[in-house]
MARLO-763963 format. One record per atom (N, C-alpha, C): x, y, z; residue in one letter; atom name. Coordinates in steps of 0.1 Angstrom, whole numbers, plus 5000, padded with zeros to 4 digits. Example, Ala and Ser with C-alpha at 12.3 -4.5 7.8 and 13.67 -1.06 7.14 Angstrom:
2
<site px="5132" py="4943" pz="5078" type="a" atom="N"/>
<site px="5123" py="4955" pz="5078" type="a" atom="CA"/>
<site px="5132" py="4967" pz="5078" type="a" atom="C"/>
<site px="5128" py="4978" pz="5071" type="s" atom="N"/>
<site px="5137" py="4989" pz="5071" type="s" atom="CA"/>
<site px="5129" py="5000" pz="5079" type="s" atom="C"/>
! end
This chain:
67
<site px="1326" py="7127" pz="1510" type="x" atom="N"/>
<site px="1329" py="7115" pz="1517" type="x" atom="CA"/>
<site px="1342" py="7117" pz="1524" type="x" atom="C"/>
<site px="1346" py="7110" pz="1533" type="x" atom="N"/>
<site px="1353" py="7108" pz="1543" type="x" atom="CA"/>
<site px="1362" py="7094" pz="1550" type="x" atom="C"/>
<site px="1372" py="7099" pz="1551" type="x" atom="N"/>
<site px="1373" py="7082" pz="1560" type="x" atom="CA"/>
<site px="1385" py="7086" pz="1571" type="x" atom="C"/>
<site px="1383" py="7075" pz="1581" type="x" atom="N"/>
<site px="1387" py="7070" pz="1590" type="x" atom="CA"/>
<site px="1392" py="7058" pz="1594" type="x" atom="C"/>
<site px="1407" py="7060" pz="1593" type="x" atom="N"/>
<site px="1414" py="7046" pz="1595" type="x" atom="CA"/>
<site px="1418" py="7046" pz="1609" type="x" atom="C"/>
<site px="1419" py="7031" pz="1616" type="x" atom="N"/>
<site px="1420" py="7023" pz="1627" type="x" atom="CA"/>
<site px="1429" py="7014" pz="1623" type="x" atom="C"/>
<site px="1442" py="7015" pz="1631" type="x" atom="N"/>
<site px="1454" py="7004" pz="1627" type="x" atom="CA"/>
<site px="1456" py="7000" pz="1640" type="x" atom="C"/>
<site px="1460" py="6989" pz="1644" type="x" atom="N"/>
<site px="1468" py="6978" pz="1657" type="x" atom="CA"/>
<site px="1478" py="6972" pz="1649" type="x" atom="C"/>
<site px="1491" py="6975" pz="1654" type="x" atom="N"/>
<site px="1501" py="6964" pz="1658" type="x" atom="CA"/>
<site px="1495" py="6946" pz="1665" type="x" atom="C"/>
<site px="1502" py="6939" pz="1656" type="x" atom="N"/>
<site px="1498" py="6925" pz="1664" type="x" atom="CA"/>
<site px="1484" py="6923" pz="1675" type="x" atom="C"/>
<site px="1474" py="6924" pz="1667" type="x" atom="N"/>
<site px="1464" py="6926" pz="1671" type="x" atom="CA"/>
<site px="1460" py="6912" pz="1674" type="x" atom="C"/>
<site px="1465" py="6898" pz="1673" type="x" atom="N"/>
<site px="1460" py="6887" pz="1680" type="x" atom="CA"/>
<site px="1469" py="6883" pz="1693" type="x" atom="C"/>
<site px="1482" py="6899" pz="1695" type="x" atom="N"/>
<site px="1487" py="6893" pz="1706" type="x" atom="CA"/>
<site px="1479" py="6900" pz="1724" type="x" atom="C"/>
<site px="1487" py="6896" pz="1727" type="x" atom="N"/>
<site px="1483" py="6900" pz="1743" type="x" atom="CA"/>
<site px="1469" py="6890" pz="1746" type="x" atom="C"/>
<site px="1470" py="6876" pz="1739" type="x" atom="N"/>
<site px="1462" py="6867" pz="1743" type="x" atom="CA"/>
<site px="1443" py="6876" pz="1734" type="x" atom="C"/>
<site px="1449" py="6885" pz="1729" type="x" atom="N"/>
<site px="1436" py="6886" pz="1718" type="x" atom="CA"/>
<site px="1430" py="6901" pz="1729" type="x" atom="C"/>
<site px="1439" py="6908" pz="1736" type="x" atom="N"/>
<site px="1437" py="6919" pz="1742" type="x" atom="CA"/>
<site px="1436" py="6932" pz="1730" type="x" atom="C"/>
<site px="1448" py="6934" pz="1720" type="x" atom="N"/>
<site px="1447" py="6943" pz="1715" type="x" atom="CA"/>
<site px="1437" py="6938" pz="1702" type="x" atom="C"/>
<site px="1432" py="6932" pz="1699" type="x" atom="N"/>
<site px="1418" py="6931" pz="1695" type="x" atom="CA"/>
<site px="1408" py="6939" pz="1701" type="x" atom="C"/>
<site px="1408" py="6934" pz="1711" type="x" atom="N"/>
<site px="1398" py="6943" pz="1718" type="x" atom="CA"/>
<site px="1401" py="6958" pz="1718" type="x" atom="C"/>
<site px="1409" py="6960" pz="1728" type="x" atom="N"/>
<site px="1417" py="6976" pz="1723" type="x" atom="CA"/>
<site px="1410" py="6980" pz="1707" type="x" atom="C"/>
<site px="1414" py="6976" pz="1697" type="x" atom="N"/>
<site px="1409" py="6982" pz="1682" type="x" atom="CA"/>
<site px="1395" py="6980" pz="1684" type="x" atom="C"/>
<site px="1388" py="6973" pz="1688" type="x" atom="N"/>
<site px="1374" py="6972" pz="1687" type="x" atom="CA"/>
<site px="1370" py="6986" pz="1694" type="x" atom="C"/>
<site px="1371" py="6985" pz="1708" type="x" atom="N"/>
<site px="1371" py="6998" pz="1719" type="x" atom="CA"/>
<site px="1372" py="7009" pz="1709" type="x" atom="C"/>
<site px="1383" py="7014" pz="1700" type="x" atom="N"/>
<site px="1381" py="7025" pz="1698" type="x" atom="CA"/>
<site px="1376" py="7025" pz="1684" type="x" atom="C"/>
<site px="1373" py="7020" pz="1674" type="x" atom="N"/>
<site px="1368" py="7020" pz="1666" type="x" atom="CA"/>
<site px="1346" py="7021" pz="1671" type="x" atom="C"/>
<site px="1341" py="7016" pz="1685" type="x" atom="N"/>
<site px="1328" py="7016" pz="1689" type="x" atom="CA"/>
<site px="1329" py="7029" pz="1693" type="x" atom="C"/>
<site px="1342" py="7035" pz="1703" type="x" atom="N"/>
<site px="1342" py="7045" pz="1707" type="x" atom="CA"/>
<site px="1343" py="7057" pz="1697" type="x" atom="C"/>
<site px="1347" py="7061" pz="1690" type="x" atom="N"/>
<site px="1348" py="7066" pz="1678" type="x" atom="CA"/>
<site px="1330" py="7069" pz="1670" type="x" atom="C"/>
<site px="1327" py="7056" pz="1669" type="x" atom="N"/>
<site px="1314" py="7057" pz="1664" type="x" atom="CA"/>
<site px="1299" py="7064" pz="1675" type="x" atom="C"/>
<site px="1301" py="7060" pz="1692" type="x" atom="N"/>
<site px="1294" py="7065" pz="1694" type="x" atom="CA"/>
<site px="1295" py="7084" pz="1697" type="x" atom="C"/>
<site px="1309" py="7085" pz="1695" type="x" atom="N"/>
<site px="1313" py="7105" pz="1697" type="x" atom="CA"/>
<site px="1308" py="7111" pz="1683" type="x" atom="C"/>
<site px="1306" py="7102" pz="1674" type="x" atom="N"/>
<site px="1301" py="7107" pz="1660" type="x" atom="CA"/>
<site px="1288" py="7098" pz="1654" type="x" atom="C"/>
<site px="1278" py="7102" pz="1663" type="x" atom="N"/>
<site px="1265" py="7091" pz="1659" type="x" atom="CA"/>
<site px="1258" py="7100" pz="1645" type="x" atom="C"/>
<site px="1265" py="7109" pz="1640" type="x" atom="N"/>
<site px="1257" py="7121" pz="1630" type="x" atom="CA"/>
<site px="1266" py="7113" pz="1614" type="x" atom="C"/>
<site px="1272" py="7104" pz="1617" type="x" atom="N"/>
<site px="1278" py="7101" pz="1607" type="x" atom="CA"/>
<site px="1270" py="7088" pz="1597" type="x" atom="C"/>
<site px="1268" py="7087" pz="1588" type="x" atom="N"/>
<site px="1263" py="7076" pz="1580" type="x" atom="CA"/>
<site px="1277" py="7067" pz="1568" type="x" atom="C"/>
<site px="1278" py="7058" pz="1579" type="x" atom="N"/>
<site px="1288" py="7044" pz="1576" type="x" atom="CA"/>
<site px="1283" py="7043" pz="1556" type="x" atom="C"/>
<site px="1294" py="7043" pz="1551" type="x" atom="N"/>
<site px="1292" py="7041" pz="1537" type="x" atom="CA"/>
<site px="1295" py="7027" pz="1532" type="x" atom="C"/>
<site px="1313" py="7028" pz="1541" type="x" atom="N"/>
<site px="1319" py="7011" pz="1534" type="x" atom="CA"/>
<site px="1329" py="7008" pz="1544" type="x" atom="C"/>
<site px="1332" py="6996" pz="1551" type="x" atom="N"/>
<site px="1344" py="6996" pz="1555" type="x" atom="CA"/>
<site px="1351" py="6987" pz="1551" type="x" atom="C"/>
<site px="1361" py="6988" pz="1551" type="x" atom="N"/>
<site px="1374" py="6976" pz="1548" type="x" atom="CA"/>
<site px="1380" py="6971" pz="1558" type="x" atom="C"/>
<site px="1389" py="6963" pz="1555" type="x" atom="N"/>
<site px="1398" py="6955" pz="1565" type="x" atom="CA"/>
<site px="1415" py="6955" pz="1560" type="x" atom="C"/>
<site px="1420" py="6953" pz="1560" type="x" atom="N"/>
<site px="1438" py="6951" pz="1553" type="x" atom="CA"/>
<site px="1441" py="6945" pz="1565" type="x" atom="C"/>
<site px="1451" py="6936" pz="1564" type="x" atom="N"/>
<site px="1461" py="6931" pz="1568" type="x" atom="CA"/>
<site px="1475" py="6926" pz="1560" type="x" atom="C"/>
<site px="1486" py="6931" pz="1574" type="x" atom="N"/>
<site px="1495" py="6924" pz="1566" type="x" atom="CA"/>
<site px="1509" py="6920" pz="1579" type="x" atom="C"/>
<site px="1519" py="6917" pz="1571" type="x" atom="N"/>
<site px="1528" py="6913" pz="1588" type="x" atom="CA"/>
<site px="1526" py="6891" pz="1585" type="x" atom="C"/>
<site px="1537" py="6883" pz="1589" type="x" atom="N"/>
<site px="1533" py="6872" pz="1588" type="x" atom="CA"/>
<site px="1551" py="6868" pz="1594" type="x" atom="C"/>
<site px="1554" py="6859" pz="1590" type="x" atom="N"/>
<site px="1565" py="6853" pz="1595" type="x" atom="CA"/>
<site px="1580" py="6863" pz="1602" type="x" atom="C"/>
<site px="1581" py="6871" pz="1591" type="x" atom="N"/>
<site px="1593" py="6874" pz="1592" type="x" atom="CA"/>
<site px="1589" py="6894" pz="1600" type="x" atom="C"/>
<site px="1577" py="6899" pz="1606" type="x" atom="N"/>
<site px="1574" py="6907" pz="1609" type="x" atom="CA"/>
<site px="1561" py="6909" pz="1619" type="x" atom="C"/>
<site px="1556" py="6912" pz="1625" type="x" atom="N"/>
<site px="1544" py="6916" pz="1632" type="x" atom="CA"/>
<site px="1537" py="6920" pz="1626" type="x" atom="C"/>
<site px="1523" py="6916" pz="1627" type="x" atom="N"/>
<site px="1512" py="6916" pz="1619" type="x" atom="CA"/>
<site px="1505" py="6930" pz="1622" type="x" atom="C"/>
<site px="1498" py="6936" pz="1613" type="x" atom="N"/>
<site px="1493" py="6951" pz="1615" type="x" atom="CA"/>
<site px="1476" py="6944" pz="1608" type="x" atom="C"/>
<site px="1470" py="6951" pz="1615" type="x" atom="N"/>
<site px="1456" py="6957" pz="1608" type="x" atom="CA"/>
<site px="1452" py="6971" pz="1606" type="x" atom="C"/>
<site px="1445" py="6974" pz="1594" type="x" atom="N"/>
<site px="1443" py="6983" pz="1593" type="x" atom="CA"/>
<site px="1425" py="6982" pz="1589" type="x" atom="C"/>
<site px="1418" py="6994" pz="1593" type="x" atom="N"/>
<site px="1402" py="6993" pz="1591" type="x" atom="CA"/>
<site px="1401" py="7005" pz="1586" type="x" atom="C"/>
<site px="1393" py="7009" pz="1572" type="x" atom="N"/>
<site px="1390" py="7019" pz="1568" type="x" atom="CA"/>
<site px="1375" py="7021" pz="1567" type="x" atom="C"/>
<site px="1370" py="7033" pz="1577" type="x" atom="N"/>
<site px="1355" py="7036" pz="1575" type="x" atom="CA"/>
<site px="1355" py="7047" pz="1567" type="x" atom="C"/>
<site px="1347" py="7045" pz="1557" type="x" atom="N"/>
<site px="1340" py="7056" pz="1548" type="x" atom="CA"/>
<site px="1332" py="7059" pz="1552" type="x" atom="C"/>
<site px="1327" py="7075" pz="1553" type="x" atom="N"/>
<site px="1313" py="7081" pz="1560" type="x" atom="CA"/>
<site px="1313" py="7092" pz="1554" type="x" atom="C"/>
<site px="1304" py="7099" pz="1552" type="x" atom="N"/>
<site px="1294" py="7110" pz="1552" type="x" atom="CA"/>
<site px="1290" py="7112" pz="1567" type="x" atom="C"/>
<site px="1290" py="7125" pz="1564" type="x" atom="N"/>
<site px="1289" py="7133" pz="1576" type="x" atom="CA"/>
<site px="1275" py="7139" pz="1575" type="x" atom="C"/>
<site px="1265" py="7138" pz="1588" type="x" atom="N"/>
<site px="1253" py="7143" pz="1590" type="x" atom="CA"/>
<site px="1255" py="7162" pz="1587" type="x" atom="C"/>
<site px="1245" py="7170" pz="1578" type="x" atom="N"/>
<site px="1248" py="7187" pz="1576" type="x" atom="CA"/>
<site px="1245" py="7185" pz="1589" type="x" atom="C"/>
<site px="1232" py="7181" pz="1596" type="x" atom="N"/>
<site px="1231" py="7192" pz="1611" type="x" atom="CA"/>
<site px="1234" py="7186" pz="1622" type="x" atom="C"/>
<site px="1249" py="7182" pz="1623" type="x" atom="N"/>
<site px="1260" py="7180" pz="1633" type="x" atom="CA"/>
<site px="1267" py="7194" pz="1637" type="x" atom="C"/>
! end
């Protein structure tokens, strides 16, 4: 098994832009590796008053043998 983390800086600023941004490459990501079989993902956050907010996304995968 495998994984693949996706983090953004203040991901609800730029009016909810770099949301998108993490989305974009987390879809893009998935369609350059369609041999992969999604196991688990997570989410984390953290960041709140006194710091900028971070996300982080962890995909677990297995990897297709005839890739």
């Amino acid at each position: 098994m495998r994984v693949k983390i996706f983090s953004m800086n203040n991901p609800m600023g730029r009016k909810g832009q770099n949301q998108q941004i993490l989305e974009d490459q987390i879809n893009q990501w998935l369609s350059q590796n369609k041999g992969v079989e999604i196991v688990r993902v997570e989410q984390s956050a953290s960041g709140g008053s006194f710091g900028a907010s971070l996300w982080m996304i962890s995909v677990w995968y297995n990897e297709n043998e005839s890739q």
